[in-house]
DSSP file (Angstrom, degrees, kcal/mol; ACC not computed):
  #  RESIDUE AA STRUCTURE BP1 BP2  ACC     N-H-->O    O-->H-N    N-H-->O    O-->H-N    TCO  KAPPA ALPHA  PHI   PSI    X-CA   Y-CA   Z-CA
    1    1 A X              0   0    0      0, 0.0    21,-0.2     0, 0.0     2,-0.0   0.000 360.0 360.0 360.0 128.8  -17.3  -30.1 -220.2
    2    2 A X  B     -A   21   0A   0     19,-0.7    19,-0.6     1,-0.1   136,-0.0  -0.362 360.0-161.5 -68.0 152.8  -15.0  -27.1 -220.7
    3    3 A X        +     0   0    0     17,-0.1    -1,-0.1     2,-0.0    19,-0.0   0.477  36.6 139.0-101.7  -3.0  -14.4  -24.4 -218.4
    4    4 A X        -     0   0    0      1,-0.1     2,-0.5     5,-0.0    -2,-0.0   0.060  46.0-136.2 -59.2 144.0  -12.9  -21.4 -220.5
    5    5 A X        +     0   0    0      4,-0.1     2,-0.2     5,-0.0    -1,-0.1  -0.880  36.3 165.5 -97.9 120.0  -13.9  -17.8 -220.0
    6    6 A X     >  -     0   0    0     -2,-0.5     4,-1.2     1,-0.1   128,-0.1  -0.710  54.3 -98.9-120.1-162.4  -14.3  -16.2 -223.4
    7    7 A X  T  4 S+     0   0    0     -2,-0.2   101,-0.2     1,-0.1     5,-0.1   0.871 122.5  54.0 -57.7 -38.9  -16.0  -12.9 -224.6
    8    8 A X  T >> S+     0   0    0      2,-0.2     4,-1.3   125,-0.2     3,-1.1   0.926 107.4  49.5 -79.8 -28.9  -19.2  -14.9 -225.5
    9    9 A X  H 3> S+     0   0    0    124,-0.4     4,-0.7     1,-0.3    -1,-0.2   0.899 111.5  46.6 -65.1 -26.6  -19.5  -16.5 -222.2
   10   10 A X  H 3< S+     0   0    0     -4,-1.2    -1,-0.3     2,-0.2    -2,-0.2   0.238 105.2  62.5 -89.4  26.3  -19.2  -13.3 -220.5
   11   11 A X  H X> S+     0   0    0     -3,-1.1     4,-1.5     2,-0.1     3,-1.2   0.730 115.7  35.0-111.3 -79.6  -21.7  -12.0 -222.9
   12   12 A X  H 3<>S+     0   0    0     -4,-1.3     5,-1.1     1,-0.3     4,-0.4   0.610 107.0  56.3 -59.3 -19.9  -23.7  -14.3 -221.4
   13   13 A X  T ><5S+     0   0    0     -4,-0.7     3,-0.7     2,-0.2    -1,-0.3   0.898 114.4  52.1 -84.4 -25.4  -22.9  -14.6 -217.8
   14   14 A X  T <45S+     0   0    0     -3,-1.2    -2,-0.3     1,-0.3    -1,-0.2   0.828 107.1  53.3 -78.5 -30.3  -23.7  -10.7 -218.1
   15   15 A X  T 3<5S-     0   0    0     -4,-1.5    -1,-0.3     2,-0.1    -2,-0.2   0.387 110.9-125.8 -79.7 -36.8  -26.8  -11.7 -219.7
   16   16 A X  T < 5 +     0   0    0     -3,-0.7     2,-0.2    -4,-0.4    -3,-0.2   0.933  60.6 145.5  52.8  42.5  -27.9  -14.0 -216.8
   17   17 A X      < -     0   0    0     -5,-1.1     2,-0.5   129,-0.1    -1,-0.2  -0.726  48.5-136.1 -87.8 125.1  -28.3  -17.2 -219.4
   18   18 A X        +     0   0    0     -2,-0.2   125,-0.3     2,-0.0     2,-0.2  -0.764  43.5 148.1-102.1 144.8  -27.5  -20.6 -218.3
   19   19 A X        -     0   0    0     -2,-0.5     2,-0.3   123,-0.1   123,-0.2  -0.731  30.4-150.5-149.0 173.6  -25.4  -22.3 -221.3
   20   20 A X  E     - B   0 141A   0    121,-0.5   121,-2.1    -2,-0.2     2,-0.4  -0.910   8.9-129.3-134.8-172.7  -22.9  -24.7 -220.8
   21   21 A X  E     -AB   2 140A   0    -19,-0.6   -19,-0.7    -2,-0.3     2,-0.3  -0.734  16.5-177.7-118.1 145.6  -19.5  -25.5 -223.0
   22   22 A X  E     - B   0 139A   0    117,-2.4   117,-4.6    -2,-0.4     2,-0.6  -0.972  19.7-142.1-135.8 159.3  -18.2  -28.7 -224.4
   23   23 A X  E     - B   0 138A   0     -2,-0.3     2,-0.3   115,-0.2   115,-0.2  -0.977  21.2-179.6-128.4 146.7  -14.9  -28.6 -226.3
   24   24 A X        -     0   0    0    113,-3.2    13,-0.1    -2,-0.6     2,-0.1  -0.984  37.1 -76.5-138.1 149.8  -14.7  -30.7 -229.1
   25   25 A X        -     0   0    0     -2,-0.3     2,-0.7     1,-0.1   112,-0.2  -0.292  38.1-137.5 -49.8 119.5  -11.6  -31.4 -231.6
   26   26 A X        -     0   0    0    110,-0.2     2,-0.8    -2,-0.1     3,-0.1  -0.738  12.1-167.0 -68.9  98.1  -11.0  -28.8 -234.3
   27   27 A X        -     0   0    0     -2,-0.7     3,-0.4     6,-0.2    10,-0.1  -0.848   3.8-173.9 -89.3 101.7  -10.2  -30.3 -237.7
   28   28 A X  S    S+     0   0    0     -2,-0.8    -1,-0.2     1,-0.2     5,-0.1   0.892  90.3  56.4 -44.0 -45.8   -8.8  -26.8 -239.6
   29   29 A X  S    S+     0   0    0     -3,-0.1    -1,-0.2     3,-0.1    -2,-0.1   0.573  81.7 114.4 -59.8 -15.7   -8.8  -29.3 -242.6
   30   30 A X        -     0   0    0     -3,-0.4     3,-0.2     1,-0.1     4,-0.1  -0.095  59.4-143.8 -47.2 152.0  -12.5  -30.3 -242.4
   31   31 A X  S    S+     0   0    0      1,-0.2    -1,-0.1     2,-0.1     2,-0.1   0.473  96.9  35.7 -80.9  -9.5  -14.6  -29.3 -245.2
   32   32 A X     >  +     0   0    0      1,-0.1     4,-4.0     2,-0.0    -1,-0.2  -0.734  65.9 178.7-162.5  73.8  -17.1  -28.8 -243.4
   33   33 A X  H  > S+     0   0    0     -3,-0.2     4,-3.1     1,-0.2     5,-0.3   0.900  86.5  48.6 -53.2 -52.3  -16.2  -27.4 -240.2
   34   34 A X  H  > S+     0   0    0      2,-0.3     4,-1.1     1,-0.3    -1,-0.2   0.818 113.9  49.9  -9.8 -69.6  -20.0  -27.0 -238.7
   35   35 A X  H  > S+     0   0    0     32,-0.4     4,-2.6     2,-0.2    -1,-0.3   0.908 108.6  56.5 -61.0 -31.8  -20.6  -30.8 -239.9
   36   36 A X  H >X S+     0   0    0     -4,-4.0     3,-2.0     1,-0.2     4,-1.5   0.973 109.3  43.3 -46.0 -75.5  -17.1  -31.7 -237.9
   37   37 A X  H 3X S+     0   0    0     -4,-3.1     4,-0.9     1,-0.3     6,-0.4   0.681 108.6  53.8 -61.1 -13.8  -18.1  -30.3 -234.6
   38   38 A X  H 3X>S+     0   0    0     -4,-1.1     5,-1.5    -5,-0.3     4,-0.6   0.893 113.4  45.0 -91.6 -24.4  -21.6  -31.7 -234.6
   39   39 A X  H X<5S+     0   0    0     -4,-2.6     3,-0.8    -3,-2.0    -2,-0.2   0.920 115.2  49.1 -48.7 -53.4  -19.8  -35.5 -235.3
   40   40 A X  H 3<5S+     0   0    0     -4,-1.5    -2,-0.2     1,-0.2    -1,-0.2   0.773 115.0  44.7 -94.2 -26.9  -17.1  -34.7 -232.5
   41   41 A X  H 3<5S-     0   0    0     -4,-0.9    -1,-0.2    -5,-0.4    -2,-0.2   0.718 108.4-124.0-104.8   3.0  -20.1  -33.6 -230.1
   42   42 A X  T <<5 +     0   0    0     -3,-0.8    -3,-0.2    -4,-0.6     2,-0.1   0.588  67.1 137.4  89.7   7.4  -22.5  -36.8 -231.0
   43   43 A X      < -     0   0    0     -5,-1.5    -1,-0.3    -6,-0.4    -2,-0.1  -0.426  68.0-104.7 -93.0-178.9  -25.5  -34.2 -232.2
   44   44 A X    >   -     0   0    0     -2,-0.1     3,-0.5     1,-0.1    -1,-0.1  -0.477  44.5-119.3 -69.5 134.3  -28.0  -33.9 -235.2
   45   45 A X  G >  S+     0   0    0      1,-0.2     3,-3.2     2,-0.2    22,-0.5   0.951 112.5  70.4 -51.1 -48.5  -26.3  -31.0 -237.4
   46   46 A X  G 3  S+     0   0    0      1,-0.3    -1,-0.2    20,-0.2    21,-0.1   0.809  90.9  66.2 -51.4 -29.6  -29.3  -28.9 -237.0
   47   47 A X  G <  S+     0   0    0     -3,-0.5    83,-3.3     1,-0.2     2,-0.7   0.451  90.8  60.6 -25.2 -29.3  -28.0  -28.8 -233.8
   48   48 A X    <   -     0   0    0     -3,-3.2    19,-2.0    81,-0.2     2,-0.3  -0.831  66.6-164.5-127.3  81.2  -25.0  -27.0 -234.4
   49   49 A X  E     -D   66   0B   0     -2,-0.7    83,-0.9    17,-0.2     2,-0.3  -0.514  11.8-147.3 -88.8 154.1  -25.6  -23.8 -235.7
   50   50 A X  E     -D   65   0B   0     15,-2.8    15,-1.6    -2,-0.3     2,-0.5  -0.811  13.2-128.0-114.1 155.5  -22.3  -22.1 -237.5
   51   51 A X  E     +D   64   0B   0     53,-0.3     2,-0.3    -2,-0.3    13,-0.2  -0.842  30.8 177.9-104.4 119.5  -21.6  -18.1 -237.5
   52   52 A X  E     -D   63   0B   0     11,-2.7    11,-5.8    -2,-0.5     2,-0.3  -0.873  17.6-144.8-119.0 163.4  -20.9  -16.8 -241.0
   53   53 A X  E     +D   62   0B   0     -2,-0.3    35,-1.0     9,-0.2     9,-0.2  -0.940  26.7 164.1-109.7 155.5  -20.2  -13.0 -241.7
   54   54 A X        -     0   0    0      7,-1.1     7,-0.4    -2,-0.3     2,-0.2  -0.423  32.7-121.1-132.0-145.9  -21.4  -11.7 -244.7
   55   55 A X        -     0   0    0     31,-0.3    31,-2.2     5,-0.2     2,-0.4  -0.775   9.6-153.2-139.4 132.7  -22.0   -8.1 -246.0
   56   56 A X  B >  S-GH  59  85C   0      3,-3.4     3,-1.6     1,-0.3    29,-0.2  -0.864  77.3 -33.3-110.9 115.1  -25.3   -6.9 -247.1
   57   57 A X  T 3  S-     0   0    0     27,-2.0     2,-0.5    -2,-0.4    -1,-0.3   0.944 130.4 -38.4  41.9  70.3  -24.7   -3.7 -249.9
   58   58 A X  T 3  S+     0   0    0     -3,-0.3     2,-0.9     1,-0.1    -1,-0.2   0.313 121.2 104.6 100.0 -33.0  -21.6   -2.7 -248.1
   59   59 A X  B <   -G   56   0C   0     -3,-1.6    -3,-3.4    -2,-0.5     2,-0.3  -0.855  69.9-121.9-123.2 122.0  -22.8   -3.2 -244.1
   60   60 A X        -     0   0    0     -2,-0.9    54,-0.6    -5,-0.3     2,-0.3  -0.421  36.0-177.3 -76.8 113.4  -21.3   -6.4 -242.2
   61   61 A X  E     - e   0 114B   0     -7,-0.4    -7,-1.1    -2,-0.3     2,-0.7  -0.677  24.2-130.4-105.3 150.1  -24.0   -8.8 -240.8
   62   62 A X  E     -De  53 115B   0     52,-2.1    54,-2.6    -2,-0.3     2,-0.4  -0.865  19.9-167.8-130.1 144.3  -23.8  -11.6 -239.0
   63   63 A X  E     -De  52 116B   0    -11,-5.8   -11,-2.7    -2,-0.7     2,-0.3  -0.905   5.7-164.7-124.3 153.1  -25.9  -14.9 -240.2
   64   64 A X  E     +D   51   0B   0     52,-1.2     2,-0.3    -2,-0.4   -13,-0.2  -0.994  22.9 163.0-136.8 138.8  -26.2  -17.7 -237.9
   65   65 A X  E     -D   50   0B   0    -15,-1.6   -15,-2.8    -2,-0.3     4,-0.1  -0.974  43.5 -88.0-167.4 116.0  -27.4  -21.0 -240.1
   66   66 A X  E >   -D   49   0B   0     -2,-0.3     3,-2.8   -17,-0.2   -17,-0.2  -0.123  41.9-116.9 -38.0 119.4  -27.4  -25.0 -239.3
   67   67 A X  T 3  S+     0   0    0    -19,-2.0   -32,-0.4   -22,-0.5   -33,-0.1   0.557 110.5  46.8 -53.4 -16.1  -24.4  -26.5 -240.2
   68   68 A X  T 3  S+     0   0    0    -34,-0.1    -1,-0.3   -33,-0.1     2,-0.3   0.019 105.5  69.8 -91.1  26.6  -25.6  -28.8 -242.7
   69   69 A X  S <  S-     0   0    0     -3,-2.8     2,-0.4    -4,-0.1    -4,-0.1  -0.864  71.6-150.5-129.9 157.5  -27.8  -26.1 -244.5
   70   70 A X        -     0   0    0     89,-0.4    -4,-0.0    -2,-0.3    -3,-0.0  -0.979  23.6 -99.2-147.2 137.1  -26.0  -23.0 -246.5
   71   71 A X        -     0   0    0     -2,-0.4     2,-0.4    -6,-0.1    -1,-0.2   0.430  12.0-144.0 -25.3-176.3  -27.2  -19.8 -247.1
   72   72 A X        -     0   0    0     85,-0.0    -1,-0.0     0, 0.0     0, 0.0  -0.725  21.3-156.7-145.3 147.5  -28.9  -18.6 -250.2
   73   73 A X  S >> S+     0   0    0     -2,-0.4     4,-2.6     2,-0.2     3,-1.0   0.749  92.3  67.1 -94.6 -37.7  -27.3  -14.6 -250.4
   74   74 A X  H 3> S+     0   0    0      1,-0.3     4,-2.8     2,-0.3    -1,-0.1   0.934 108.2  40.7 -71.2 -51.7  -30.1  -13.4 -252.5
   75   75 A X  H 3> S+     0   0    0      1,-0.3     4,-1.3     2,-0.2    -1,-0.3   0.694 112.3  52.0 -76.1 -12.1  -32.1  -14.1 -249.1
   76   76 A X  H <> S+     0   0    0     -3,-1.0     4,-1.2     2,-0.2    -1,-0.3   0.811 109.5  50.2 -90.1 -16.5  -29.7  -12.9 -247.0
   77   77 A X  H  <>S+     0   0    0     -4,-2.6     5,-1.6     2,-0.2     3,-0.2   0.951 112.1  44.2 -72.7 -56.1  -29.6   -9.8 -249.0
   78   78 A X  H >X5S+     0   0    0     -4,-2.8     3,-2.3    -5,-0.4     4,-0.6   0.890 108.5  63.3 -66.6 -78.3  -33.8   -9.2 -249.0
   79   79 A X  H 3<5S+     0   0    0     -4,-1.3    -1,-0.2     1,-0.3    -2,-0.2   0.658 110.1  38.2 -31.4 -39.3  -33.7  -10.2 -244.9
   80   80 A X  T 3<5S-     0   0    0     -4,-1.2    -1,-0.3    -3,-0.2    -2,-0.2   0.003 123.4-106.6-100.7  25.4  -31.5   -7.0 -244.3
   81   81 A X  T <45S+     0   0    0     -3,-2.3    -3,-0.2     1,-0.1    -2,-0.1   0.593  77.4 142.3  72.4  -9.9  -33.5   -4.7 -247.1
   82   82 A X     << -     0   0    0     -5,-1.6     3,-0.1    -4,-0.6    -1,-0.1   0.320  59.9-142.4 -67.4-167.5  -30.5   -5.1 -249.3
   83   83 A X  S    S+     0   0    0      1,-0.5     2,-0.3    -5,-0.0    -1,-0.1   0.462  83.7  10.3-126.4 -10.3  -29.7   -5.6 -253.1
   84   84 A X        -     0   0    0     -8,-0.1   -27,-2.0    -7,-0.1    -1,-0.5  -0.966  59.3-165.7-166.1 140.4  -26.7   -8.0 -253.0
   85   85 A X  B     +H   56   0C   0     -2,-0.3     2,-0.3   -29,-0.2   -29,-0.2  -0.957  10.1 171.2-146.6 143.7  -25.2   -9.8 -250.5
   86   86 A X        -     0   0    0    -31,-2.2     2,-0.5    -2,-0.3   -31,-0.3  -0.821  39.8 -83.6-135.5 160.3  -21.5  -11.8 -250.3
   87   87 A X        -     0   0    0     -2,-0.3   -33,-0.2   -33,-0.2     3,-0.1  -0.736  42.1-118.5 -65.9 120.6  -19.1  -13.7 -247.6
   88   88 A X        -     0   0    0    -35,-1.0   -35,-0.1    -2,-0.5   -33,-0.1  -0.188  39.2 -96.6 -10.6 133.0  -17.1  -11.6 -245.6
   89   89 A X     >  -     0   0    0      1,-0.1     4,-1.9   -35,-0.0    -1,-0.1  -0.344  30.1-119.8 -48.4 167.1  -12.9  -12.5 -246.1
   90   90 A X  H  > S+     0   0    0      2,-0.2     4,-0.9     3,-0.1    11,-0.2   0.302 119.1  43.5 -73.3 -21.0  -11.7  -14.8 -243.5
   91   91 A X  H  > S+     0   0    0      2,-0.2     4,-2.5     3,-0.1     5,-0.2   0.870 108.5  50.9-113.2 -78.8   -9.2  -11.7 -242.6
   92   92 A X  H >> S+     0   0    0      1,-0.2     4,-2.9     2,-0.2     3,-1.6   0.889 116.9  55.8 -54.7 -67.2  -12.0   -8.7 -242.9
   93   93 A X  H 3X S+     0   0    0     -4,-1.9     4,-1.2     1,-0.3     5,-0.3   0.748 109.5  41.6 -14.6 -74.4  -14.0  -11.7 -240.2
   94   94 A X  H 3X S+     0   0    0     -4,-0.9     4,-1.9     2,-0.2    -1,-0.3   0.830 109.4  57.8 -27.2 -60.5  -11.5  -11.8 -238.0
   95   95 A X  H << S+     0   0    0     -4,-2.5     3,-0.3    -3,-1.6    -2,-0.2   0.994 117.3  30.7 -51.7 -75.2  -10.8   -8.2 -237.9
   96   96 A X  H  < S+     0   0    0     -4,-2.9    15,-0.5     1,-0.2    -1,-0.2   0.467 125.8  42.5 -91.6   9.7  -13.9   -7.0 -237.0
   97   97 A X  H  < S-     0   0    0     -4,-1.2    13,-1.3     2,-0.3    -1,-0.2   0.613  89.9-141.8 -79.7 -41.9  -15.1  -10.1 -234.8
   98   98 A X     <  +     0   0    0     -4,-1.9     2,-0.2     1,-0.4    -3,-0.2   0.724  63.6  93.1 -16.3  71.7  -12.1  -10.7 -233.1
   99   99 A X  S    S-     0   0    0     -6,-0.3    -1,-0.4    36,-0.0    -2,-0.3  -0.801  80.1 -89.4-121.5-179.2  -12.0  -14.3 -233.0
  100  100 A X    >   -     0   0    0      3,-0.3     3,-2.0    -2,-0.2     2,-1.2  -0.375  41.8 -94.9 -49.6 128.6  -10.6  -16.5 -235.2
  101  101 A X  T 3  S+     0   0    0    -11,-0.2    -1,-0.1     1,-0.2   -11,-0.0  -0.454 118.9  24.4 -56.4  95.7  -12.2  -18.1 -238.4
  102  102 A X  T 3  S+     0   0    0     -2,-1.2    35,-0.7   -51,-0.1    -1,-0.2   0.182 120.3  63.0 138.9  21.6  -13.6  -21.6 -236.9
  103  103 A X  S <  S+     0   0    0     -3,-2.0     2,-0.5    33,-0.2    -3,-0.3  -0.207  74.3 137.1-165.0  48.4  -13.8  -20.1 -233.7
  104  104 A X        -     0   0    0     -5,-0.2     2,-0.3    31,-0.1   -53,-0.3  -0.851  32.2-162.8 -73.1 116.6  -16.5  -17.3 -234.5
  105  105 A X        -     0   0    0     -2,-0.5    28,-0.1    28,-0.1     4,-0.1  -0.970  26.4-147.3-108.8 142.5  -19.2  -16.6 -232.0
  106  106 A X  S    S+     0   0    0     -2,-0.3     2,-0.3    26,-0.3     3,-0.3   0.762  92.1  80.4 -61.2 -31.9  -22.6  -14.6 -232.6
  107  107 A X  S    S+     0   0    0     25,-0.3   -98,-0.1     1,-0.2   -97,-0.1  -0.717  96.6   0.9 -90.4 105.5  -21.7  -13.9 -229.1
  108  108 A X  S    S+     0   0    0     -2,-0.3    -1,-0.2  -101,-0.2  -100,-0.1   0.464  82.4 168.0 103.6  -5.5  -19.3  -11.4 -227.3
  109  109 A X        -     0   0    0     -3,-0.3   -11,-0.2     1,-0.1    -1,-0.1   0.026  54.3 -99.7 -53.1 164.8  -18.0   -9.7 -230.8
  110  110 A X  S    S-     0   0    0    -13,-1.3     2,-0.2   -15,-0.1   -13,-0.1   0.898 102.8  -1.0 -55.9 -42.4  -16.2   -6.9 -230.8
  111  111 A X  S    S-     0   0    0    -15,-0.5     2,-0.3     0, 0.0     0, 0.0  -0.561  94.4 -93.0-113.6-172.4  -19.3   -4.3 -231.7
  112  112 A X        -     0   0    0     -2,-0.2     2,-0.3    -4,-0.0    -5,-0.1  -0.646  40.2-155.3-102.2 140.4  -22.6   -5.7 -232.2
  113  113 A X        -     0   0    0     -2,-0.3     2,-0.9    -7,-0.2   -52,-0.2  -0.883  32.7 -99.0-101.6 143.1  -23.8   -6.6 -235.6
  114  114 A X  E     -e   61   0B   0    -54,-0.6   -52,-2.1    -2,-0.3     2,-0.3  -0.637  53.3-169.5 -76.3 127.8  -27.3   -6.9 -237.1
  115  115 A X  E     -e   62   0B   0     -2,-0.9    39,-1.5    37,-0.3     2,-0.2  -0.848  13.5-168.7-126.2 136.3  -27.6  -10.8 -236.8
  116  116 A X  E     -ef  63 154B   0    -54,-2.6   -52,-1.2    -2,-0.3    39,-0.2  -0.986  13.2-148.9-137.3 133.5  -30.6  -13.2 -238.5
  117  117 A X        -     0   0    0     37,-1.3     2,-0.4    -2,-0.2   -53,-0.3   0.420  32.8 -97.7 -75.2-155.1  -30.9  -16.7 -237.4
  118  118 A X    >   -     0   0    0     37,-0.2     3,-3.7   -55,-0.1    39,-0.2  -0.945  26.3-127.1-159.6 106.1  -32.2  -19.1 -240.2
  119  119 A X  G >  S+     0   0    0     -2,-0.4     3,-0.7     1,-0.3    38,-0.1   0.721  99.9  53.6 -26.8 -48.8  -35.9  -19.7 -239.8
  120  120 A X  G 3  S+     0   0    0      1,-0.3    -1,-0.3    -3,-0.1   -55,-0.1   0.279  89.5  62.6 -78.0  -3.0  -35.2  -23.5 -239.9
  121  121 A X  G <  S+     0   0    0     -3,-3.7     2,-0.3     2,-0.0    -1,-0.3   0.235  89.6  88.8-110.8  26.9  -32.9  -24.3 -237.5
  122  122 A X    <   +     0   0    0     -3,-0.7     3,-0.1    -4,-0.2     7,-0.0  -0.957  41.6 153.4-110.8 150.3  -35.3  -23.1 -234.7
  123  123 A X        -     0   0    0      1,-1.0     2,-0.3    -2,-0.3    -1,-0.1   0.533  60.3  -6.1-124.9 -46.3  -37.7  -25.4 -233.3
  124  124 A X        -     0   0    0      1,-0.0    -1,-1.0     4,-0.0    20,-0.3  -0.861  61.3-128.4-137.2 153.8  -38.9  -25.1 -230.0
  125  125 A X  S    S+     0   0    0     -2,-0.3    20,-1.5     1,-0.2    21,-0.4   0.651 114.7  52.6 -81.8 -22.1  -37.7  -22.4 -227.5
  126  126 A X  S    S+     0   0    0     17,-0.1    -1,-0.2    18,-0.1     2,-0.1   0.752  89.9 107.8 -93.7   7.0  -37.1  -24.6 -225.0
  127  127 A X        -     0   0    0     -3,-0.2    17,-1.0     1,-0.1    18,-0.3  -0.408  68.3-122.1 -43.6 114.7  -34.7  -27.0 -227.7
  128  128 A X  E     +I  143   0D   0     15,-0.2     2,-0.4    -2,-0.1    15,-0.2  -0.491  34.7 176.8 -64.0 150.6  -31.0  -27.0 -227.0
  129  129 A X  E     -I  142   0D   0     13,-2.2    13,-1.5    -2,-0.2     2,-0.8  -0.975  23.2-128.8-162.4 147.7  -28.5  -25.9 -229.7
  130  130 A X        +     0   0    0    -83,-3.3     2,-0.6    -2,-0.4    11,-0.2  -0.634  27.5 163.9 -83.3  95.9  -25.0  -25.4 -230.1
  131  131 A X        -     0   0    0     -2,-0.8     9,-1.4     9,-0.1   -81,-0.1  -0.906  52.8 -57.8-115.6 162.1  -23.0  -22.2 -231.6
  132  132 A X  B     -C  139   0A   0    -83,-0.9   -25,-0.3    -2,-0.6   -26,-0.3  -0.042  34.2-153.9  15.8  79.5  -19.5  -21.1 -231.3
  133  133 A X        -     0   0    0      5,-3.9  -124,-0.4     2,-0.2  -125,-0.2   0.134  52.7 -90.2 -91.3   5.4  -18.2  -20.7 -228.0
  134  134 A X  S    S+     0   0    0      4,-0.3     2,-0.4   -30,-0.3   -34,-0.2   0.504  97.9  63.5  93.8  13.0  -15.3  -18.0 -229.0
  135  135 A X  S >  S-     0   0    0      3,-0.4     3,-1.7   -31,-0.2     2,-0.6  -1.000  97.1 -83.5-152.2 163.3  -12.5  -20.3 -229.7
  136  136 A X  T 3  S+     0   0    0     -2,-0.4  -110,-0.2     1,-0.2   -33,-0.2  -0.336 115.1  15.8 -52.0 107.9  -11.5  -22.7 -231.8
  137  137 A X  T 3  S+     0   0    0    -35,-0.7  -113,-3.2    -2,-0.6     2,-0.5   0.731 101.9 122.2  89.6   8.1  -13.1  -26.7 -230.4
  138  138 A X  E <   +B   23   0A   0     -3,-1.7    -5,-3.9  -115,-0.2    -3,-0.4  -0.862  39.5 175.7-126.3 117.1  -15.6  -24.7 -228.2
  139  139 A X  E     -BC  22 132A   0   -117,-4.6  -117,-2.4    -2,-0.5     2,-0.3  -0.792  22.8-141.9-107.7 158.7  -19.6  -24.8 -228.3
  140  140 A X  E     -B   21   0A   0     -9,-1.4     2,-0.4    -2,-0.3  -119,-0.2  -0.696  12.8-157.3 -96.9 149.4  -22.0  -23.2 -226.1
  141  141 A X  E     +B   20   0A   0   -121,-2.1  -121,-0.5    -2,-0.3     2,-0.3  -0.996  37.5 136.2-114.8 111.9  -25.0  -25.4 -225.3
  142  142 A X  E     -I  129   0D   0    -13,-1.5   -13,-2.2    -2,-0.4  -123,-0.1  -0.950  55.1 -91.1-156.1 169.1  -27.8  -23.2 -224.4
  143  143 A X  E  >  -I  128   0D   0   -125,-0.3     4,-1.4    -2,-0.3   -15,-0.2  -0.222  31.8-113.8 -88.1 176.6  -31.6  -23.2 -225.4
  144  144 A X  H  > S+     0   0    0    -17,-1.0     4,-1.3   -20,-0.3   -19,-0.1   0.676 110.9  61.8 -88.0 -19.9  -33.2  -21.4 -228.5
  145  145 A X  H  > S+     0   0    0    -20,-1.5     4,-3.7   -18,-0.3     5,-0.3   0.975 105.3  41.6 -75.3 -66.0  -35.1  -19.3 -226.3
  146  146 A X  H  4 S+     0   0    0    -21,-0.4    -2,-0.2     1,-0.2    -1,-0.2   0.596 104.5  57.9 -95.7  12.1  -32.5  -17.8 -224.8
  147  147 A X  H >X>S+     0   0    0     -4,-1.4     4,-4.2     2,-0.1     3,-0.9   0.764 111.5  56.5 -63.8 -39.6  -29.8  -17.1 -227.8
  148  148 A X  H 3<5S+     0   0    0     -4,-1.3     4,-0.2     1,-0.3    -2,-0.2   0.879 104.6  40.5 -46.2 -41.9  -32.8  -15.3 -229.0
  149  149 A X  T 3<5S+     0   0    0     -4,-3.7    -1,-0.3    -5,-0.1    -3,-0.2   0.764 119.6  55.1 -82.5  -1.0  -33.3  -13.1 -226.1
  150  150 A X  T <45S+     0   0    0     -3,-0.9    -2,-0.2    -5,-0.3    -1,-0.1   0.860 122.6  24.7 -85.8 -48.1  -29.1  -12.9 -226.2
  151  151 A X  T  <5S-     0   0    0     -4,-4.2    -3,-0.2   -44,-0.1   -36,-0.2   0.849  85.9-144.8-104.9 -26.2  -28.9  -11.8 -229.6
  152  152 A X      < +     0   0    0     -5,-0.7   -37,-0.3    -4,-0.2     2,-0.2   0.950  47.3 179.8  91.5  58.1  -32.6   -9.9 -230.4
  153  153 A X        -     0   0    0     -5,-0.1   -37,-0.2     1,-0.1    -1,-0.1  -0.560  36.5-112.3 -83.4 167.7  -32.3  -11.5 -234.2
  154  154 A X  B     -f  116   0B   0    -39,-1.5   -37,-1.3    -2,-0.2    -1,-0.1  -0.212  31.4-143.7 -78.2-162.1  -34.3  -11.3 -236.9
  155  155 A X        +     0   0    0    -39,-0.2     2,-0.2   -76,-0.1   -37,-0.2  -0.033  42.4 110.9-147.2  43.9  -35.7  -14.5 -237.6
  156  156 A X        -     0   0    0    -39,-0.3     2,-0.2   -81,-0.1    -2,-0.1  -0.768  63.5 -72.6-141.4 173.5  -36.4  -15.9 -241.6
  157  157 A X        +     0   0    0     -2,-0.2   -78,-0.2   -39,-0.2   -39,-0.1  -0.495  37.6 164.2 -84.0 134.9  -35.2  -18.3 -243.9
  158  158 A X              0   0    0     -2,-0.2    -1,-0.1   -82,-0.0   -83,-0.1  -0.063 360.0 360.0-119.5  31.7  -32.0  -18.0 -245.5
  159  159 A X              0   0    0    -88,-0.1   -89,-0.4   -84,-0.1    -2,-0.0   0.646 360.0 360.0-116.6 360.0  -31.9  -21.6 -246.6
């Protein structure tokens, strides 16, 4: 198990959320980063949810979505009231996250975003599941219940 202090753990320690971290190998070449880290950490993909940004009309959102599932934009667009919705650059991400692409967390960003979880990759609140831990090769483990009370998301399908 890793020890690293990032912004999303101190998000969380502020938060008074028990998580813990595993680091697992970072393939930048994967195709599938999401599916990588849930191989390198021996879970179900549904396990592993990945942090995309998108922007809905104009206003930067944050989508959180099981790593073997992919958005539908048309749905991410109607969750936020919107008319269109697209992927964030990898650059514009960065910028206004400030982490790294493959090393994105829901958790600890620089401002706050409105963030919706993907009905389906919740099951139970008391269920563990993995996102992002703020660096590249780094998950948080914490239960479903409490990344919900961490981030206050909305909560419907965008898959």
């Amino acid at each position: 198990m890793a020890t690293k202090t990032t912004r999303a753990t101190q998000a969380l320690d502020r938060l008074g959320i028990r998580y813990s971290l595993h680091a697992c190998e970072y393939d930048p070449d994967a195709p599938r980063i999401g599916l990588q880290a849930a191989e390198a950490l021996g879970v179900a993909p549904s396990r592993v949810l990945k942090t995309l940004m998108a922007a809905v009309d104009g206003r930067t959102v944050c989508l959180l979505v099981a790593s073997d599932r992919e958005a539908a934009m048309k749905r991410v667009a109607a969750a936020f009231g919107g008319k269109s919705a697209a992927m964030l650059k990898p650059a514009d991400a960065e910028r206004l996250t400030g982490y790294h692409v493959g090393g994105i967390s829901p958790l600890g960003q620089k401002r706050p975003f409105p963030t919706v979880i993907d009905a389906g990759a919740l099951t139970d609140p008391a269920a563990e599941i993995h996102v992002n831990g703020g660096g590249r090769g780094l998950q948080i483990r914490l239960t479903e219940g409490d990344l919900v009370a961490a981030l206050a998301p909305l909560v419907v399908s965008l898959t």
